[in-house]
N, C-alpha and C positions, 0 to 999 in steps of 0.2 A: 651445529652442523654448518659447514661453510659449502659454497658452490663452488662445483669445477665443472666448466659448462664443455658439453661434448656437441657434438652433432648430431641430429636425429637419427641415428639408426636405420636402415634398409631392413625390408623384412629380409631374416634366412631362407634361405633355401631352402631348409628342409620342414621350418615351421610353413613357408607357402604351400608345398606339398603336401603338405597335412592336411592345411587347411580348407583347399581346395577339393580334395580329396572326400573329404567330413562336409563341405557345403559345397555342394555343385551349384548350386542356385546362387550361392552368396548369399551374405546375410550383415546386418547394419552394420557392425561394428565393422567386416573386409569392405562394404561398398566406400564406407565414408574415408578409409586407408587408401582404396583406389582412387578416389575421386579429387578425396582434398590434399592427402598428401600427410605428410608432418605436417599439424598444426602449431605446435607451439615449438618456440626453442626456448634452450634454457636460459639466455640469456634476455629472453623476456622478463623475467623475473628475479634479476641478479641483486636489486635491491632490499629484495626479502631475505637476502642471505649473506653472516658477514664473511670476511675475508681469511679467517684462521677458522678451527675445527676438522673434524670428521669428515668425510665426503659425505653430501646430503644424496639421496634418491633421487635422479632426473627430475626439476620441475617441470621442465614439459612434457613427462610423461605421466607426471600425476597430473596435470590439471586434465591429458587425456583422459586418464583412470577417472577423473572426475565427472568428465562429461558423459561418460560411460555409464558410470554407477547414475547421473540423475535421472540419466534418459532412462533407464531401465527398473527406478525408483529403490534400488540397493542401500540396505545398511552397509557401513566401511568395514566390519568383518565379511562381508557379502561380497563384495566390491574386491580387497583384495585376496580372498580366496578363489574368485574369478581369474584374478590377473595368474594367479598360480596353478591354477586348475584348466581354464576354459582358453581354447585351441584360438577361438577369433579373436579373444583380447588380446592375447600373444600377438596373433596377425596385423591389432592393428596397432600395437605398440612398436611391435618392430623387436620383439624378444625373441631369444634361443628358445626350443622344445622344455630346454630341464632348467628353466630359467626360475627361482626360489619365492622371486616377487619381495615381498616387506611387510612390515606385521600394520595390521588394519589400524594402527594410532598414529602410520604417517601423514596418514591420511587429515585426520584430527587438526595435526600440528601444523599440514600445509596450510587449512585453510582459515588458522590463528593467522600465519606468516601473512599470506594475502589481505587479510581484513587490517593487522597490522602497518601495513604498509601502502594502504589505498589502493589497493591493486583489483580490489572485487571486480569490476566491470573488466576488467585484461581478457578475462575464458571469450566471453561473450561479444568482447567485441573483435577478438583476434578471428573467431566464428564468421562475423559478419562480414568482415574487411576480406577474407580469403573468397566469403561466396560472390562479393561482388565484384572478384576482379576475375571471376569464372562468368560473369554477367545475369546470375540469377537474383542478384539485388540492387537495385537503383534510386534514386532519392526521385519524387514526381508521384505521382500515382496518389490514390487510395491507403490509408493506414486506418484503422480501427482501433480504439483503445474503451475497456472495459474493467471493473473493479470485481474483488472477491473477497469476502472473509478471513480473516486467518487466524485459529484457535491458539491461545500462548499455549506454553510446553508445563503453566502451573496452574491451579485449581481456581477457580471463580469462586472468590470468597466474598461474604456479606461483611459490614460493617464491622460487626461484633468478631467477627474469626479475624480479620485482619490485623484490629485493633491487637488482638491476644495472641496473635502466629507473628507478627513484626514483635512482640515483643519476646517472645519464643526464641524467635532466632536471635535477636541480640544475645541473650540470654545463651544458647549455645556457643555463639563464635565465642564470646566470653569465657565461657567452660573449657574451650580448648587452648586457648590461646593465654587465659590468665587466670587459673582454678586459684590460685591463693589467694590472689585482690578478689574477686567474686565472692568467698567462702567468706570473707569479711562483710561484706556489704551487703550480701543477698540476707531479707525477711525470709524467716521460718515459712511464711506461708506461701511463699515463691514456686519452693521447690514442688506444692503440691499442685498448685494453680498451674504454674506453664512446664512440669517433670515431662508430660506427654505432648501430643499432637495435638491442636487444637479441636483438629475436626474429629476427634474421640471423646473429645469434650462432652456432657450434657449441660446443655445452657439451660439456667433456672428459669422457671412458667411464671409469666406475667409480664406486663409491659414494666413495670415498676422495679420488679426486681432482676431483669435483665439490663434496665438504665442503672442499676445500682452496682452491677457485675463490672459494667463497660468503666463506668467511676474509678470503680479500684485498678482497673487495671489501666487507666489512667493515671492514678497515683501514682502506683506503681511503675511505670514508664518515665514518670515526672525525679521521683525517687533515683532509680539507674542515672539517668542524663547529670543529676545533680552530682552524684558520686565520681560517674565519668569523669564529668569537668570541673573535679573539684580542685586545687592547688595542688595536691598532695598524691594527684591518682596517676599514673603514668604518661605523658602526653600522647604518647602515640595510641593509644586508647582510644582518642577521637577520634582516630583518623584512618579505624573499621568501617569497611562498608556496611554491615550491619549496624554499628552506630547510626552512622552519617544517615540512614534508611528511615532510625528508629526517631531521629529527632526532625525529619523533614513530615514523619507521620503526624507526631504528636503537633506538631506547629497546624495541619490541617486538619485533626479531628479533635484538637483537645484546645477549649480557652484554658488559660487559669489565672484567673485574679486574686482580688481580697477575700472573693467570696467563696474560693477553694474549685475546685477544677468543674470543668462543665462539659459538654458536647456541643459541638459546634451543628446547625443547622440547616436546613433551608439553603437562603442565601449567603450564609455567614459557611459554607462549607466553598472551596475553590473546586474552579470549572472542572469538567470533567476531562479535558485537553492535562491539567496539569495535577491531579488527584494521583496519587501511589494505588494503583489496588492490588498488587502483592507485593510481599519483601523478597520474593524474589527474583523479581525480573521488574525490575524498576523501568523500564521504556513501554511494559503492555497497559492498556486501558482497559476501559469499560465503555462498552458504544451501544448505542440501541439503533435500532435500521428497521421502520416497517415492522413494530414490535417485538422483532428478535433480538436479543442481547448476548451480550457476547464481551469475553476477555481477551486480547488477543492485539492485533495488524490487520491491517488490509495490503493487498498485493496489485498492481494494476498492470495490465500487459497489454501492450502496443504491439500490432501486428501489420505485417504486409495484405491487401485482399487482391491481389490484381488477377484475372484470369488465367493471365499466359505467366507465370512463375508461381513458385512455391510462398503459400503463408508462411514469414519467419515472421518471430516474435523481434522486435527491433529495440524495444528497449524497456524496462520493469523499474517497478518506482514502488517499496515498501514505505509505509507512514503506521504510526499507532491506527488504534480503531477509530478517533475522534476527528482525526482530519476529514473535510469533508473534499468529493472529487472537485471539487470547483478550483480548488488550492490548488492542482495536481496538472492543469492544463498548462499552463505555461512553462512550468518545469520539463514537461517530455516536449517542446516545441524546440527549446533550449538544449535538449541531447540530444535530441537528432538533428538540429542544426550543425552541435557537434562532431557529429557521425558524418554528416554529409548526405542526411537521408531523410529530410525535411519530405514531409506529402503536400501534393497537392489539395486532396480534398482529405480531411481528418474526419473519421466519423464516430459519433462520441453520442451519447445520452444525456439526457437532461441534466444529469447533472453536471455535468462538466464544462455547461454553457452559459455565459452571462453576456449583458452588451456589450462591455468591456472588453470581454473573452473574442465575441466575433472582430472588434476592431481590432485589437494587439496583434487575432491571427494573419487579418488580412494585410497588416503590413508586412507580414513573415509571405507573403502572398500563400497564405493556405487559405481555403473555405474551410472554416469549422463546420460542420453539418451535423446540428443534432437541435433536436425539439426544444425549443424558448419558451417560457410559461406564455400563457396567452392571456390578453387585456384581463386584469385582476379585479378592477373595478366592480361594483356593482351593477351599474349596468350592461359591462360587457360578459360578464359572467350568464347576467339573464337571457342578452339576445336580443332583446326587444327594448331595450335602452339605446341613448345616443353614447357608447363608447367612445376612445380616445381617437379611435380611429375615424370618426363621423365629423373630427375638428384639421380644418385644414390650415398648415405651419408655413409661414412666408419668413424663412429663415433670415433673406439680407434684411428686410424689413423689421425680422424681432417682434413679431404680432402671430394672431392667431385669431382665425375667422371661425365662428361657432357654425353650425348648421343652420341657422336664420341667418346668418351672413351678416351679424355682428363681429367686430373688432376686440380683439383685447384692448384695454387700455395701460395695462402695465403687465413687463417683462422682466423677473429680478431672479438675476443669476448666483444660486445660494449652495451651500456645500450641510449631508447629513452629515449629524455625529461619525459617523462608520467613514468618513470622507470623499463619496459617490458626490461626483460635482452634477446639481441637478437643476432644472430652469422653473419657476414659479409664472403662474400666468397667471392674471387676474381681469374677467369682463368687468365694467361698469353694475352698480347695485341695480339703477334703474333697467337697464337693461336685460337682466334675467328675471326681476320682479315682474317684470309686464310680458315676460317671455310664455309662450301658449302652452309651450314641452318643457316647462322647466320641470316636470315631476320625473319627465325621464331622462333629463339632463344630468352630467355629473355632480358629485352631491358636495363636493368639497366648495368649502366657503370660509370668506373671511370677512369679517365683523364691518369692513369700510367697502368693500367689495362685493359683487356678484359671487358665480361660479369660481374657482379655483383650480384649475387643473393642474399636472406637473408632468413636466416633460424630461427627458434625460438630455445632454448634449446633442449637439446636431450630427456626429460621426454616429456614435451611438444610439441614439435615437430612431436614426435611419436605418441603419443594420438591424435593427431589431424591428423594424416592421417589415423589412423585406424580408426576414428571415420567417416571422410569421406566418406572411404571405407563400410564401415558398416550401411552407410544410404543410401549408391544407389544400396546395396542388396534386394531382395527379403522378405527374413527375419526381414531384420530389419525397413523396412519398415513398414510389418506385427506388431511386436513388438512395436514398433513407435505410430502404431494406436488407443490403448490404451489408449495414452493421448487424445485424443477427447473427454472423457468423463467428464474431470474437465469444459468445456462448459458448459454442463447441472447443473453442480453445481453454476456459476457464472449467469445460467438465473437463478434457481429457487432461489438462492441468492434476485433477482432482484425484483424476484415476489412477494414471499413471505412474504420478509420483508423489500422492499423498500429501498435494498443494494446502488441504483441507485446515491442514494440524502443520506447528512447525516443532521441529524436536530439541530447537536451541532455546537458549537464553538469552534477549539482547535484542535489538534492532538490527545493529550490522551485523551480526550473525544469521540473522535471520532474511536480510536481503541476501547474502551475497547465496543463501540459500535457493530463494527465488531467482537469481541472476541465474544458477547454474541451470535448476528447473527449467529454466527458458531455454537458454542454450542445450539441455538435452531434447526438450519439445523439436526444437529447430534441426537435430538431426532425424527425428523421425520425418518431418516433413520434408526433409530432403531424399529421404530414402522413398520415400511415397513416391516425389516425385521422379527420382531415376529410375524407378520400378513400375512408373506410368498407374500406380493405383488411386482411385478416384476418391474424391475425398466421401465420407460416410455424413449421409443424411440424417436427418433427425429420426432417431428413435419415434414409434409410433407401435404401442401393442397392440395385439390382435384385437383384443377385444374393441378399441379404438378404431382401428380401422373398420372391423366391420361396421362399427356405425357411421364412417361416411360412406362406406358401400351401399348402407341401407337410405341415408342421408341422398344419394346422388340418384 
């Protein structure tokens, strides 16, 4: 399909008349046609399309049709039966009455073409770039950013089904692609072991004779790979994605020595960041959160909070489940500096916050504001110990005065494994021996030395006690509260467009999915706001309530 890029189309005449006719009130799809205009032209997206062919479907009136169906949470049969059927899609495409639309797989195809050609972020930010030169978006203020869940589109499988459904599917793409080489090489006992679905399977009772099943079908995996890449077997054979699946598996769950094939264990299995847990969607993990576990992605969505303008979501960052949010902070710092939409004050949960984190932001001049673990120690833990905070740090000097108003005698600047550059303090032995509170002094010690404390760098270090400090204030508590509202953004996420589950295969299929999700969020909030509707409080049931009525 080749591009011939037209102009954005004027609504008709007689589709306005309709429409307006059918809504007196208006309704999302005519406000957003009034308000923003043509969003996209087609030559935004000239790239995704070559130069000979067919004439393609308007790209910028499918990325429309796109933002249309997320916002409204539409399958693409849904979506373009709309576009053929329903009076304000018309309206806001800028279609004739009898106009035929296109069949719901261009949809599909568009948005291969976009992931193809890097173009995922284009919808969402061409979105943001038109609201801000309407002045409802500005870089300064308040942003929030929050994480979610996101279920893979394939089954959560244990050890033993994966091990035997990667083999399965080898085994099939095999069947279609090369039934005479396979008919040669496949064991009689193949056919009965992996003929069906695994999870039809009944796995045999006992610990012993289920490590014996996983064995053979180890063998058996080991047997395939050997045949694959034997001299003789066809080269491009290896170079199946289901192969290429099936020997990155066995490399992580299968030793095999002199001693004949084994299970790999414990520590001898790789992290969970880099582990396959199905063959068919080689980017989803396995993550545990606060005893929940889960197959799948995480989604994270940056929003605007500012009083006087609309929450728009500003920018969306998909990762597998393993990534943790800490990774994630500097990365949306980095895009919306890109955007031009940098916050002043970011407000973010604990997880997203390190000392590192607060210095990086504040040379971006943003305040990170979100809760820092507090003094971990022992005695600050209790309360009633001398924590870190009880030692006062004379930084030109490079010493550190205890609360008896001893000196350190040594200061050595040493770097952990993980590579956090960190300061080593060490009092005199004699000096904390004969010390009165040494029981509830810090407990760290070294063998030539007193006390031992450890301090972080002095940017670092400092930002982390004032940040401390500034969250078991009053104030900043208040200020703090703020972020509770990117929740409501992650339920109506949830609701809306069925944030929950994603229905693709893949990473970037699965962000540019999220990307849209946002950008459909961001025309409901627009329409809130031209329609003056207040944004909705927390849910609270009756029966809830009555008990702070009875409570007050």
């Amino acid at each position: 399909m080749s591009l011939r890029p037209v102009p954005a189309p004027s609504v008709p005449e007689a589709t306005a008349r309709v429409a307006r006719a059918a809504f007196r009130k208006g309704c999302l799809a005519m406000r957003i046609r009034d308000e923003l205009g043509p969003l996209f032209e087609d030559e935004q997206f000239a790239r995704a399309f070559p130069r000979r062919g067919g004439p393609a479907w308007s790209p910028g009136q499918l990325a429309m049709v796109s933002l249309l169906q997320f916002a409204e949470g539409l399958t693409d049969r849904q979506a373009a039966d709309a576009v053929r059927g329903r009076i304000d899609v018309k309206y806001a495409l800028g279609l004739e009455l009898d106009d035929s639309g296109f069949d719901f797989s261009v949809l599909g195809e568009f948005r291969d073409r976009l992931i193809a050609h890097g173009l995922e972020e284009l919808v969402l930010d061409r979105l943001l770039e038109r609201v801000g030169e309407l002045g409802l978006l500005r870089a300064g203020g308040r942003q929030r950013t929050d994480s979610t869940h996101v279920l893979a589109a394939v089954r959560t499988l244990n050890r033993m089904e994966f091990v035997g459904e990667t083999l399965r599917a080898a085994l099939e793409a095999l069947a279609v692609v090369a039934p005479g080489w396979l008919r040669q090489v496949a064991a009689p006992q193949w056919f009965e072991r992996y003929g069906k679905r695994i999870d039809s399977f009944r796995f045999p009772k006992g610990a012993d004779a289920r490590r014996q099943w996983a064995l053979a079908v180890g063998e058996d995996g080991f047997a395939l790979l050997e045949a694959v890449y034997a001299p003789d077997a066809p080269a491009w054979l290896r170079e199946m994605e289901a192969v290429q699946v099936l020997r990155i598996a066995w490399v992580q769950q299968y030793h095999r020595d002199g001693q004949g094939v084994r299970w790999r264990e414990g520590k001898d299995l790789p992290p969970g960041r880099l582990r396959l847990s199905s063959p068919y969607d080689t980017d989803t993990r396995y993550s545990v959160k606060r005893g929940a576990g889960w197959d799948g992605y995480k989604v994270h969505f940056t929003e605007t909070c500012e009083p006087d303008a609309p929450h728009l979501i500003t920018h969306v960052v998909t990762t597998d489940a393993t990534v943790p949010d800490v990774e994630i902070t500097e990365p949306v710092h980095r895009a919306l500096a890109a955007r031009g939409l940098l916050p002043a004050i970011h407000l973010v949960d604990s997880g997203y916050t390190s000392a590192a984190l607060l210095v990086a932001a504040a040379g971006q001049d943003i305040e990170l504001m979100g809760p820092v673990f507090a003094d971990t120690t022992a005695q600050g833990r209790a309360g009633d110990g001398l924590g870190q905070d009880a030692f006062t740090v004379d930084w030109p000097a490079r010493t550190v005065i205890c609360p008896r108003g001893q000196r350190s005698v040594s200061w050595s600047e040493q770097r952990k494994p993980t590579g956090t550059e960190i300061i080593r303090i060490h009092f005199a032995k004699a000096d904390c021996d004969a010390c009165p509170v040494r029981a509830k002094c810090t407990s760290a010690t070294n063998h030539r030395y007193g006390r031992s404390p450890t301090l972080l760098t002095q940017p670092q270090q400092q930002a982390l006690d004032q940040r401390r400090h500034e969250q078991e204030t009053a104030e900043g508590r208040a200020a703090y509260g703020t972020r509770a509202g990117v929740e409501g953004t992650i339920s109506q996420a949830v609701r809306v467009t069925r944030a929950r589950t994603t229905p693709y295969r893949g990473l970037r299929k699965t962000h540019l999915g999220h990307v849209l999700i946002a950008a459909g969020l961001n025309l409901h909030r627009l329409d809130a706001w031209w329609t003056k509707t207040p944004i909705g409080s927390t849910h609270v049931s009756r029966f809830a309530r009555l008990g702070l009525e009875l409570a007050a």
